[in-house]
C-alpha positions as a Markdown table, in Angstrom:
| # | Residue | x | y | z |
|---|---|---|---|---|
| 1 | Unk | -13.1 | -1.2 | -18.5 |
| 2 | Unk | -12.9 | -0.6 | -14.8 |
| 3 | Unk | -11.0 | 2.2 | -13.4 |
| 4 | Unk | -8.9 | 1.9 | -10.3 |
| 5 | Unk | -7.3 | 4.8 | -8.8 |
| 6 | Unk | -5.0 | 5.7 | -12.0 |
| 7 | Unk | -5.0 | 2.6 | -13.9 |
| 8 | Unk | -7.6 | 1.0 | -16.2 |
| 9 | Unk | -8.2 | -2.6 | -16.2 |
| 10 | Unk | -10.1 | -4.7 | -19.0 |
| 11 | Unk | -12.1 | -7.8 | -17.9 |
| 12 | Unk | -13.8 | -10.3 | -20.2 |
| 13 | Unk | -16.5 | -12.3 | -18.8 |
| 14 | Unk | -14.7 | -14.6 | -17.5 |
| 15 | Unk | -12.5 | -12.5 | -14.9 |
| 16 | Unk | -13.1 | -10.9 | -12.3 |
| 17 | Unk | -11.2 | -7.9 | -11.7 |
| 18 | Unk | -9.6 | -7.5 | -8.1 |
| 19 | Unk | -8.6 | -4.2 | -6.7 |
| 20 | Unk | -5.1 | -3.8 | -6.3 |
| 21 | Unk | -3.5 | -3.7 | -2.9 |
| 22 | Unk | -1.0 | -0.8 | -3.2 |
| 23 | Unk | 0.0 | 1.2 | -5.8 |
| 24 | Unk | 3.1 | 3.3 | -7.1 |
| 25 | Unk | 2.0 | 5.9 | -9.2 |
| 26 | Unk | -0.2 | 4.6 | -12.0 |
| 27 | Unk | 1.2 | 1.0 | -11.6 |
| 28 | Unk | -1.1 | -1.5 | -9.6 |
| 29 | Unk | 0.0 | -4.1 | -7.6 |
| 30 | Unk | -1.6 | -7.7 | -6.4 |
| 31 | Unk | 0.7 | -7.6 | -3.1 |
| 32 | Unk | 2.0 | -4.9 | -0.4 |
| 33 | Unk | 5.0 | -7.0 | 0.2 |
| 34 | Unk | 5.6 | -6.8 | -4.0 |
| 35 | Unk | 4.9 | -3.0 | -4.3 |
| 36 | Unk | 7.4 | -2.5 | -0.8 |
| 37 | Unk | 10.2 | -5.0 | -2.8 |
| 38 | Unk | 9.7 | -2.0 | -5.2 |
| 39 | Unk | 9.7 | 1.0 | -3.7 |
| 40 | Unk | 12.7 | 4.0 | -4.8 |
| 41 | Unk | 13.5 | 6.9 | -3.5 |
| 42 | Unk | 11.1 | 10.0 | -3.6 |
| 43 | Unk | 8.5 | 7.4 | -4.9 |
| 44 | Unk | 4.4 | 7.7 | -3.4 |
| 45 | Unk | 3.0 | 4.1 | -2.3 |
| 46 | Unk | -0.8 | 4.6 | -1.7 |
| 47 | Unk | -2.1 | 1.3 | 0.0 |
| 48 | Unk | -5.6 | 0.0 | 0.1 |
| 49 | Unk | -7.2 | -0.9 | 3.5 |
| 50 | Unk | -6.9 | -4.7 | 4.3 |
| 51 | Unk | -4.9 | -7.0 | 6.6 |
| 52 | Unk | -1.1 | -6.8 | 6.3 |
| 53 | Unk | 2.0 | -8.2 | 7.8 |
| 54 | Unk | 4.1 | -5.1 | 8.9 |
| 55 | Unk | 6.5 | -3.9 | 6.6 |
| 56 | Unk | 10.3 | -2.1 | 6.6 |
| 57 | Unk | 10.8 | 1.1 | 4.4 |
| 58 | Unk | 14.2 | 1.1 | 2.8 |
| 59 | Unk | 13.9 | 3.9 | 0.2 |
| 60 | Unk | 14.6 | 7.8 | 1.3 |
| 61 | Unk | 11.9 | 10.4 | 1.1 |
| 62 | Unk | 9.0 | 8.1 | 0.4 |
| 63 | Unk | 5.1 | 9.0 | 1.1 |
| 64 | Unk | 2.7 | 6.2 | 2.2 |
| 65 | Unk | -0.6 | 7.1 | 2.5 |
| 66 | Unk | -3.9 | 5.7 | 2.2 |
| 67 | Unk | -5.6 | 4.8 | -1.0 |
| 68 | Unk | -8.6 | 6.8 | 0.3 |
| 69 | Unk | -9.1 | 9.3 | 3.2 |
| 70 | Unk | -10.3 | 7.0 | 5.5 |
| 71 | Unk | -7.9 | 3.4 | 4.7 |
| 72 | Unk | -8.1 | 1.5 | 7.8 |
| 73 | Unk | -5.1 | -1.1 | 7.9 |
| 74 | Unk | -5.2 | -4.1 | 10.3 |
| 75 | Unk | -1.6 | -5.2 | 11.2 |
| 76 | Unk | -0.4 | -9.1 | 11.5 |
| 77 | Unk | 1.9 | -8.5 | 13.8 |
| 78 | Unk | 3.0 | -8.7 | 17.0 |
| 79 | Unk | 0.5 | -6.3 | 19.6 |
| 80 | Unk | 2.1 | -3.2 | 20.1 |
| 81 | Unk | 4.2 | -3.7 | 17.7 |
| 82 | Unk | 5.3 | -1.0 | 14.6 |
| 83 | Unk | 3.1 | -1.7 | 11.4 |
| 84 | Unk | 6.2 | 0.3 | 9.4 |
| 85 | Unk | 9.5 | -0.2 | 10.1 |
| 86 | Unk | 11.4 | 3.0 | 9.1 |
| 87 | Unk | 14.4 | 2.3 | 8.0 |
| 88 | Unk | 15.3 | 5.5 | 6.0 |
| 89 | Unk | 14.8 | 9.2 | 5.9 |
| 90 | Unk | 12.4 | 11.7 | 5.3 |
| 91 | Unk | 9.8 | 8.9 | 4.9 |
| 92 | Unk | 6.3 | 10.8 | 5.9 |
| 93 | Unk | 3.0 | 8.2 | 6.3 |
| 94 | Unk | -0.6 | 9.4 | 6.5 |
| 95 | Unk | -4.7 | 8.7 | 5.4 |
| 96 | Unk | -4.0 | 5.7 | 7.3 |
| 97 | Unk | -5.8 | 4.5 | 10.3 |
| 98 | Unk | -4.1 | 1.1 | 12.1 |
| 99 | Unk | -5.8 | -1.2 | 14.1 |
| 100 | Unk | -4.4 | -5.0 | 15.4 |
| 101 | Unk | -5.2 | -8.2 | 14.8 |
């Protein structure tokens, strides 16, 4: 059993278990863009650090923060550009330190 952030994940020999990307209270996902499709309102997204396209943030009064306290995100974007696109309110993002591509 191998424990990332709230969830437990079971691996036989065979697999090899991957770190999710981003996740929404205890569930784990494999994509940002798939934990972003599911995002609701007053719901906490903690992502991992990697290399992401940016993203829009639909939902209202949603907390995005950094799966630990120093998450370094690289954005696929275009330079200068916003790596969150925040399309709602009271939407409140921190633990997360951007760089570009």
């Amino acid at each position: 059993t191998t424990t990332l952030g709230d969830a437990e994940y079971e691996a036989t020999d065979a697999e090899t278990v991957k770190p999710p990307v981003a996740q929404i209270g205890a569930v784990p996902y494999a994509s940002l863009e798939s934990a972003i499709a599911d995002l609701k309102d007053d719901d906490t997204i903690k992502i991992a650090s990697g290399t992401y396209d940016a993203f829009d943030v639909l939902a209202d009064n949603v907390t995005i923060t950094g799966m630990t306290d120093d998450t370094e995100i690289t954005v696929n974007s275009i330079p200068n550009c916003a790596f969150i696109g925040i399309k709602a309110n009271g939407v409140t993002v921190g633990n997360i330190k951007k760089r570009q591509a």
